[in-house]
C-alpha positions in Angstrom: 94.1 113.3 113.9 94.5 115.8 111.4 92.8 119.2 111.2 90.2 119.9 108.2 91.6 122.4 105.1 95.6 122.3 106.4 98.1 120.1 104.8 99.6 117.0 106.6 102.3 114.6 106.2 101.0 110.8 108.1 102.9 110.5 110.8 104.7 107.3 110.5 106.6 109.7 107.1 107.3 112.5 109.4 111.1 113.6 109.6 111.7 111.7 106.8 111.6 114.5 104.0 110.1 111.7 100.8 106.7 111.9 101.4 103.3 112.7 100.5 101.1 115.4 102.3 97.0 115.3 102.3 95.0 117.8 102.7 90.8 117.0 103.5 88.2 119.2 103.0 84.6 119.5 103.1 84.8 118.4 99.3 87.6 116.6 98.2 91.1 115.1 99.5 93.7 116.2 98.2 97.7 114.8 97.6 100.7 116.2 97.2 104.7 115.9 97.2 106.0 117.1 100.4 109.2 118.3 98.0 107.4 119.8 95.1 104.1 121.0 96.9 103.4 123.7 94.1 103.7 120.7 91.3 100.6 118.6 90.4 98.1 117.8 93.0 96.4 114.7 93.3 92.2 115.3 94.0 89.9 112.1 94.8 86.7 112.3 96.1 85.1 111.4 99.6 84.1 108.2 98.2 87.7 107.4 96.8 89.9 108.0 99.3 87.7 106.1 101.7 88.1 103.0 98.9 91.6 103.3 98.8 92.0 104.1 102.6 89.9 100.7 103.4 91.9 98.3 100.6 95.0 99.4 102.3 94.2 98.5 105.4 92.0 95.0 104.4 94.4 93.6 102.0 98.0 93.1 101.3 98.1 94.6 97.7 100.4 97.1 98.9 102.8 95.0 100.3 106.4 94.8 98.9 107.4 91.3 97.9 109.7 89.1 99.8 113.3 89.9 98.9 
């Protein structure tokens, strides 16, 4: 589980070196690029990250198509 106010990269990205890194806080989350981190930075509230978080895991809009 990740720590409140330090930046993380999920662990199923780790070692990979193309990924996104989150940071929570008492106020917002916050997203990143791993290889840019002082480039834009993503901000969503509470409320939207815990939308996004549960349509990921309850449906398949995020799936790639069959090949």
């Amino acid at each position: 589980m990740p720590q409140w106010n330090e930046w993380f990269t999920p662990r199923r990205s780790a070692n990979q070196g193309n990924c996104v890194e989150t940071l929570l806080t008492s106020k917002a989350v916050y997203v990143r690029n791993s290889k840019r981190p002082d480039e834009a930075t993503l901000t969503f509230t509470h409320d939207e990250w815990r939308a996004f978080i549960d349509s990921v895991k309850e449906y398949s809009d995020y799936a790639l198509p069959p090949q």
